[in-house]
C-alpha positions as CSV (number, residue, x, y, z in Angstrom):
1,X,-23.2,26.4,-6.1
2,X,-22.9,29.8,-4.4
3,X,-20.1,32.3,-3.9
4,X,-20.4,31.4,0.1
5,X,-20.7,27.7,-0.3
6,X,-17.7,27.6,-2.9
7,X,-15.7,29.7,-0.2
8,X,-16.8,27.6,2.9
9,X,-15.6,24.2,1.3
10,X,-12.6,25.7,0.2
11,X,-12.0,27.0,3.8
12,X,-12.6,22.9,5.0
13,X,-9.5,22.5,2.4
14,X,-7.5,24.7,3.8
15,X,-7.8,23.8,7.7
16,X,-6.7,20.2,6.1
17,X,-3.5,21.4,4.6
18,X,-5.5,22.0,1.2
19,X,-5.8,18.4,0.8
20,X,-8.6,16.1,1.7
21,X,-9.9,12.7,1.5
22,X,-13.2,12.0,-0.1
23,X,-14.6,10.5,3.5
24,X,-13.2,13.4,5.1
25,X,-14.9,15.8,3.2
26,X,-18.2,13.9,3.4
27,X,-17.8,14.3,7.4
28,X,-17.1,17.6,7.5
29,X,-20.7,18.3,5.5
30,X,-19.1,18.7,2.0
31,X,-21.7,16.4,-0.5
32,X,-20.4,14.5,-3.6
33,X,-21.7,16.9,-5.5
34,X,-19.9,19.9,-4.7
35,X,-17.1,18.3,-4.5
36,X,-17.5,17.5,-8.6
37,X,-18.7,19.8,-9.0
38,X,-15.5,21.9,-7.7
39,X,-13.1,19.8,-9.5
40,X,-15.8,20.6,-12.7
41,X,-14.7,24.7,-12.2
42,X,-11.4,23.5,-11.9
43,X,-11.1,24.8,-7.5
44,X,-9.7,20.8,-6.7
45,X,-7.9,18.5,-8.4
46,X,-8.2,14.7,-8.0
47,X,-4.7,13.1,-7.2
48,X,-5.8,9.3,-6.2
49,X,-8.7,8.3,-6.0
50,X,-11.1,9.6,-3.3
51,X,-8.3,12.5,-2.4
52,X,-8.5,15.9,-3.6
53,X,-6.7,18.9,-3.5
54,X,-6.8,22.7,-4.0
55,X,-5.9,23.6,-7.3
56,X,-4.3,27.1,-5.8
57,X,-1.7,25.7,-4.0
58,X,2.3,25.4,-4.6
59,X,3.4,22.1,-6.8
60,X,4.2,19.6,-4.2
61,X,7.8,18.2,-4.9
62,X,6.6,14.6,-3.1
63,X,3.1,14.2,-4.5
64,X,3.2,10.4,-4.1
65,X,4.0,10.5,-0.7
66,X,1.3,13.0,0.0
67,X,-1.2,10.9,-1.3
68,X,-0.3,7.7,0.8
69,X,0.3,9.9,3.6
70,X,-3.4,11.0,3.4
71,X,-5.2,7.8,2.4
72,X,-3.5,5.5,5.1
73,X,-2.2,7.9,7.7
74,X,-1.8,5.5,10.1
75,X,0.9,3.0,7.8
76,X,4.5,3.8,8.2
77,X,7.1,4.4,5.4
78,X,9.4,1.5,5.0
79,X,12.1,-0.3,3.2
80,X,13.6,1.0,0.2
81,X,10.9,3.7,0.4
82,X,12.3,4.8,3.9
83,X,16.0,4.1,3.0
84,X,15.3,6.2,-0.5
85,X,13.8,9.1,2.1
86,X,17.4,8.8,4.4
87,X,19.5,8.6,1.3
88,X,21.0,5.5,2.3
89,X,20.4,3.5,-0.9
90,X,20.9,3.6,-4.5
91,X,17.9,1.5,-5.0
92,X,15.1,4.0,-7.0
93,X,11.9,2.2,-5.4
94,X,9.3,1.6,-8.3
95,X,6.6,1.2,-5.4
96,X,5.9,3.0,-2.2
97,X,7.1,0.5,0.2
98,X,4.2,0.8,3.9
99,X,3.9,-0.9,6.8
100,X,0.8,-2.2,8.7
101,X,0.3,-3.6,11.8
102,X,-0.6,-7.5,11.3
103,X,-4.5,-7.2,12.0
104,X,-4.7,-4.4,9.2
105,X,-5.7,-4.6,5.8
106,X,-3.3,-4.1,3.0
107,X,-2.9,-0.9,1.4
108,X,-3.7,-0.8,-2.3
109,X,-3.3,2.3,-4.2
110,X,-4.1,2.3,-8.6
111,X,-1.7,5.6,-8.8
112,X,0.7,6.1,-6.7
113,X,1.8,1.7,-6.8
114,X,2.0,0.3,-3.3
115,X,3.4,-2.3,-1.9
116,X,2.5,-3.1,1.9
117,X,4.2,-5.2,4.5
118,X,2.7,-6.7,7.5
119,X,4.4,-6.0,10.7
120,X,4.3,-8.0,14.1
121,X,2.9,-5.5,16.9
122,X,6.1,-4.7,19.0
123,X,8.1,-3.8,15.1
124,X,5.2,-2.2,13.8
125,X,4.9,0.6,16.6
126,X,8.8,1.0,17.2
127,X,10.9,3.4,15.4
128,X,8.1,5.9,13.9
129,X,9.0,9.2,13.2
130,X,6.8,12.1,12.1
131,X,7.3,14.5,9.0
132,X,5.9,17.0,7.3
133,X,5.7,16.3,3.5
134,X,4.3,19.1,1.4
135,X,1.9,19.4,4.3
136,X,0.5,15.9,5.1
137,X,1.9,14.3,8.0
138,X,4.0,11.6,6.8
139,X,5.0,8.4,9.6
140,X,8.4,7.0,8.5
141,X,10.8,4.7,10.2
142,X,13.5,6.2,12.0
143,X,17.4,5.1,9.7
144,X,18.3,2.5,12.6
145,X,14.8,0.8,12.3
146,X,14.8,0.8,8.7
147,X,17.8,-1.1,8.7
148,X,17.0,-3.6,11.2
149,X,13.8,-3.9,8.8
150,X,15.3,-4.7,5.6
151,X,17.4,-7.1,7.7
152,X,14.1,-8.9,9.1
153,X,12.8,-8.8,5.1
154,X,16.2,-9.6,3.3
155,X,14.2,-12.2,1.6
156,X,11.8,-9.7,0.1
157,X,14.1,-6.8,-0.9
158,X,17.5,-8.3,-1.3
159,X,20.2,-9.0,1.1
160,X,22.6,-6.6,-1.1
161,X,19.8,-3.9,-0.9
162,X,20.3,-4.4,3.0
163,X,24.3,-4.6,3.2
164,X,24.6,-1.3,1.2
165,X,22.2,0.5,3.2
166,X,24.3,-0.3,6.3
167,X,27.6,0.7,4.6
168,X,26.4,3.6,3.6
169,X,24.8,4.4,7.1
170,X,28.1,3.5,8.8
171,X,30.0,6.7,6.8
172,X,27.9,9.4,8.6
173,X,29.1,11.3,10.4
174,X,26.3,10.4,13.1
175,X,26.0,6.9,13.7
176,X,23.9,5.1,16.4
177,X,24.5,1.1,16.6
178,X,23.3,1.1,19.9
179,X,19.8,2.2,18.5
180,X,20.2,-0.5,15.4
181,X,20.8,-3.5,18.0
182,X,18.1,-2.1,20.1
183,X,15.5,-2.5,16.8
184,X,17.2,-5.3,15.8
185,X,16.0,-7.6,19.2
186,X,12.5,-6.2,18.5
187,X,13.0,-7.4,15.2
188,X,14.3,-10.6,16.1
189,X,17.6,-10.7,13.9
190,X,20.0,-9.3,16.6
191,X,21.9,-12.7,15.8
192,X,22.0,-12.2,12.0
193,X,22.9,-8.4,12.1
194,X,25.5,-8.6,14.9
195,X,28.6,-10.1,12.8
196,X,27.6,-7.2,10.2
197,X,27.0,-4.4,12.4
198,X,30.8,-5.4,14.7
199,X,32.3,-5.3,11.1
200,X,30.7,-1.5,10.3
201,X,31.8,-0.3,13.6
């Protein structure tokens, strides 16, 4: 592989943020080949399978999250992944917590473990925010979302994991129970979370 086409790939790399999915790479003209063939002379670095980054750049401090972030950018952090991200837990998640909408196809990851949740349309699309993560674009639920969602999947995570995360919301110094309620009817567990949420505030 030339000079030039070693430079030119690594250029595609770099107007990604340095990191790049396998398909990605294949539609912007970059074979199989030279993309083992750059991890071979040590240029990339596989991190999951079918993503790679550049070797060169700075040591991520979430590289988990990067990775999910670029191989399903269009799931949503949630849960005890979410409430870990907001510091509102004391739960250490063992699994990357995403959602999906309900038609999509659950995400399963080797390295980094995954754990995906299926979310009606209206919950799914409510709540997102937008981060940057070591350069990937990562969508996460807002702290009032999140806590209306591990209301609406108590079952799955643990009522206590949900009670805790609202206690220690309600000691910011910023606090928005207006916005909780508001996730909580799209949720559908206004009536559950009320009694909690008039003894927080």
């Amino acid at each position: 592989m030339s000079d030039q086409t070693l430079l030119k790939i690594q250029r595609i790399f770099s107007a990604h943020g340095g990191q790049l999915r396998m398909i990605d790479a294949l539609a912007a003209g970059v074979s199989r080949y030279q993309l083992y063939r750059m991890r071979d002379l040590g240029q990339i670095e596989q991190i999951s399978r079918g993503l790679y980054r550049l070797t060169n750049l700075p040591v991520t401090q979430h590289p988990d999250l990067v990775a999910v972030a670029l191989k399903y950018p269009k799931a949503v952090l949630c849960l005890i992944s979410a409430l870990s991200w907001h510091e509102m837990t004391t739960q250490i998640p063992h699994q990357i917590h995403l959602a999906v909408s309900r038609q999509a196809r659950l995400p399963k990851l080797d390295f980094p473990p995954v754990q995906g949740y299926r979310f009606a349309d209206a919950a799914f699309k409510a709540g997102i925010d937008s981060i940057d993560v070591d350069g990937a674009s990562l969508r996460i639920y807002s702290p009032e979302k999140t806590l209306a969602d591990c209301f609406k999947f108590r079952n799955k995570i643990g009522m206590d994991v949900a009670l805790e995360a609202l206690k220690i919301y309600s000691k910011r110094r910023v606090t928005k129970p207006g916005e909780i309620m508001k996730y909580a009817r799209i949720c559908r567990v206004e009536k559950i979370m009320r009694p909690y949420l008039e003894a927080a505030f």
